[in-house]
C-alpha positions as CSV (number, residue, x, y, z in Angstrom):
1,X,0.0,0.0,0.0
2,X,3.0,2.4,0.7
3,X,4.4,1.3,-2.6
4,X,1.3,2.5,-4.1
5,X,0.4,5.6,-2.4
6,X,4.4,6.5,-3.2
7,X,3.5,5.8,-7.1
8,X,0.8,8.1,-7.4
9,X,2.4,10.8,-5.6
10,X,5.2,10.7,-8.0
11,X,2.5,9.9,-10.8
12,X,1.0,12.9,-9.9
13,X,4.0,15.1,-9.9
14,X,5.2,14.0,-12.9
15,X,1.8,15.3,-14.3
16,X,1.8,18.5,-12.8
17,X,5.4,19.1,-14.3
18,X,4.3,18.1,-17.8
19,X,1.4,20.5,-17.5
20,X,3.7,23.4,-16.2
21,X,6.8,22.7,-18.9
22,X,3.9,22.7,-21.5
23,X,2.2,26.3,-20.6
24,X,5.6,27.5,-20.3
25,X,6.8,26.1,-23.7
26,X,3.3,26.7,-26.0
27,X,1.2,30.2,-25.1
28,X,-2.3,29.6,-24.5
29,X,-4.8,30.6,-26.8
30,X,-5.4,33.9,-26.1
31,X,-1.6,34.9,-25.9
32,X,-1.3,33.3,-29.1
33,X,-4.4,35.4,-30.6
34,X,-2.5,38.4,-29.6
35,X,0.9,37.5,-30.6
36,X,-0.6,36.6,-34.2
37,X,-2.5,39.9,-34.2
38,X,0.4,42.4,-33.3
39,X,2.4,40.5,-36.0
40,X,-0.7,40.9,-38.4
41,X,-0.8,44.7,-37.6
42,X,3.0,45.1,-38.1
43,X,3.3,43.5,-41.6
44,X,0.2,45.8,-43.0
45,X,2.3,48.9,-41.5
46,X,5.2,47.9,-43.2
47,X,3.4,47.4,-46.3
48,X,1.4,50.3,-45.6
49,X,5.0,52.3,-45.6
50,X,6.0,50.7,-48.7
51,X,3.3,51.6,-50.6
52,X,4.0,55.4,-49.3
53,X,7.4,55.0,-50.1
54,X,7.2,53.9,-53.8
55,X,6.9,58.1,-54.5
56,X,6.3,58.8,-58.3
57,X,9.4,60.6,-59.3
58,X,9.1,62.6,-62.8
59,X,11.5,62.1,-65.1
60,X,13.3,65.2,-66.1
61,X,13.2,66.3,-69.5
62,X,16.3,66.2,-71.7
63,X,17.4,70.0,-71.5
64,X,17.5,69.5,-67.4
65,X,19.2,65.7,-67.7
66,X,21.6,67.6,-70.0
67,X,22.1,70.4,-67.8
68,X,22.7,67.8,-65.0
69,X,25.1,66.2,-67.3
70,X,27.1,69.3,-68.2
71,X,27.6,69.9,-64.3
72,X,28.9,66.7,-63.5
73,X,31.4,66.2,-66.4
74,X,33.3,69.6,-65.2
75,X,34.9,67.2,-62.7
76,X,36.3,64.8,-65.4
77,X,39.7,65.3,-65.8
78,X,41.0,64.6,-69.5
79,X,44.6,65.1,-68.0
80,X,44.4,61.4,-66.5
81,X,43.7,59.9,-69.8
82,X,46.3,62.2,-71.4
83,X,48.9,60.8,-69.2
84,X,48.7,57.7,-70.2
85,X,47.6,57.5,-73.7
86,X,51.0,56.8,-75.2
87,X,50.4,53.1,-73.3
88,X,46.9,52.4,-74.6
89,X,46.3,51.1,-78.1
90,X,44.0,53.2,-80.4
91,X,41.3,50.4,-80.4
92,X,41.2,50.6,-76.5
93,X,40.8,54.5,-75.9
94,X,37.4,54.5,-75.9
95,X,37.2,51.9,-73.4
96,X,39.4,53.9,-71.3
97,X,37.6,56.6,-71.6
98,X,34.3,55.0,-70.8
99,X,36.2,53.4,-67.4
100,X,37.0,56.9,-65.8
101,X,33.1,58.0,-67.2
102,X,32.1,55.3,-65.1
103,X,34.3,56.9,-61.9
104,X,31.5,60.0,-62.3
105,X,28.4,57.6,-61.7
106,X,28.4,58.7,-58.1
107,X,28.7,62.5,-58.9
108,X,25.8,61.9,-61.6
109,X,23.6,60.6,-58.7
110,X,24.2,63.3,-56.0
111,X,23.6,66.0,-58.5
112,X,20.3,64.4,-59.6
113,X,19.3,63.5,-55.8
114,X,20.1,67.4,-55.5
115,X,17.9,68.6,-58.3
116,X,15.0,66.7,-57.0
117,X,15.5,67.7,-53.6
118,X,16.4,71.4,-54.4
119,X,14.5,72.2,-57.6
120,X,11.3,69.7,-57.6
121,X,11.2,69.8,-53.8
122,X,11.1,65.9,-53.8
123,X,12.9,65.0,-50.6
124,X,14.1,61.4,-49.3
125,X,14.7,60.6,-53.3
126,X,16.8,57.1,-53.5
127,X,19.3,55.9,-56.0
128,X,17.3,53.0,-57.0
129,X,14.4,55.8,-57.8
130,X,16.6,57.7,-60.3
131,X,18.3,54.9,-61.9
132,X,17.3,55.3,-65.3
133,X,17.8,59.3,-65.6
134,X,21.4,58.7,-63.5
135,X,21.9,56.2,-67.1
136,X,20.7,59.2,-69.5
137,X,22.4,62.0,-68.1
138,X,25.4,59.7,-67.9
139,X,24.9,59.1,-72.2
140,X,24.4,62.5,-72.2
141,X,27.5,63.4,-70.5
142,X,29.3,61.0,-72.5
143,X,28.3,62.9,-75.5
144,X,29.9,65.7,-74.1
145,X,33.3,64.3,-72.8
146,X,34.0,63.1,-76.8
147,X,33.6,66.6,-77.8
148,X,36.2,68.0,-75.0
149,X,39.2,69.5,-77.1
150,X,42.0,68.2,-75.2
151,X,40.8,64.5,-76.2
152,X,40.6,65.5,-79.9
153,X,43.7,64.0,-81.0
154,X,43.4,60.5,-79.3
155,X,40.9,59.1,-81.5
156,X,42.4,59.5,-84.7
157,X,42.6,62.1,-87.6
158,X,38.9,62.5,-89.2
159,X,37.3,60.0,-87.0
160,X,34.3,61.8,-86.3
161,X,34.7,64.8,-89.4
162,X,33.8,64.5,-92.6
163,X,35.9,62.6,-95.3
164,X,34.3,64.9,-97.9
165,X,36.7,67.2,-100.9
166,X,36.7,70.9,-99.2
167,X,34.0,73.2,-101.1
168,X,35.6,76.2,-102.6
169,X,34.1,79.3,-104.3
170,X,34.3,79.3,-108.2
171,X,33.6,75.7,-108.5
172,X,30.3,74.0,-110.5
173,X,28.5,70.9,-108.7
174,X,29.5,69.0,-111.5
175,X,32.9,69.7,-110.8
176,X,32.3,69.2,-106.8
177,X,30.9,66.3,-107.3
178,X,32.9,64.6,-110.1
179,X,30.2,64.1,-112.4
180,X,30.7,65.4,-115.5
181,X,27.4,66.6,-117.4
């Protein structure tokens, strides 16, 4: 009988344990209802502040992207290329060239993130937002580094001019031309 009354006390404790482990590991219902709710609530605010986020940012037209362009290649420095354009063959100058471009990306986007901020009074504007005008103004300003002076003689003699005969005064078409009538 002592055996027995010995095995239910310790039956009885082990169930009491189990019961107290298992509240402690797995919240009841109701803790679990609210848990589940405050995560709910948290996921629509974040989506809730993504959607706010997502701005509409205008895309500038191409006298401003050119303006923006014409700022941020006045910090290109031809005198690098220059330097060292007695060790690059002809066919990779341009490659060159587009490399130290590519060194300006981060000037491109400041000055854009600046113009939105300053002139359009968009504030909190992010690089990902301006990506595609960061790649025009950065054509654009590409246009403009080929025309720089100082780079004139790297590409070549007549790369970019005309191959025509000269036009003088006195001449026919006929004779311009080389047809003969």
């Amino acid at each position: 009988m002592e055996i027995f009354l010995v095995l239910m006390i310790v039956v009885g404790a082990s169930c009491a344990l189990f019961f107290i482990l298992s509240a402690m590991v797995k919240p009841s219902g109701g803790a679990q209802n609210a848990a589940q709710k405050k995560s709910s609530e948290a996921a629509q605010k974040s989506k809730q502040n993504k959607i706010e986020s997502k701005k509409v940012i205008p895309k500038l037209d191409i006298v401003e992207s050119a303006k923006i362009a014409q700022q941020t290649i006045k910090s290109f420095n031809p005198a690098e290329l220059l330097e060292v354009s007695d060790f690059i063959p002809k066919s990779e100058i341009m490659e060159a060239l587009e490399g130290l471009h590519e060194r300006l990306r981060p000037t491109y986007e400041y000055n854009l993130i600046k113009h939105y901020e300053n002139k359009l009074q968009i504030k909190n504007v992010t690089k990902e937002e301006i990506a595609g005008q960061v790649s025009r103004c950065m054509k654009q300003g590409s246009e403009g580094i080929l025309k720089l002076e100082e780079l004139q003689g790297l590409f070549g003699e007549g790369a970019d001019k005309n191959v025509g005969r000269a036009i003088s005064k006195g001449r026919s078409w006929s004779e311009i031309s080389g047809k003969s009538d």
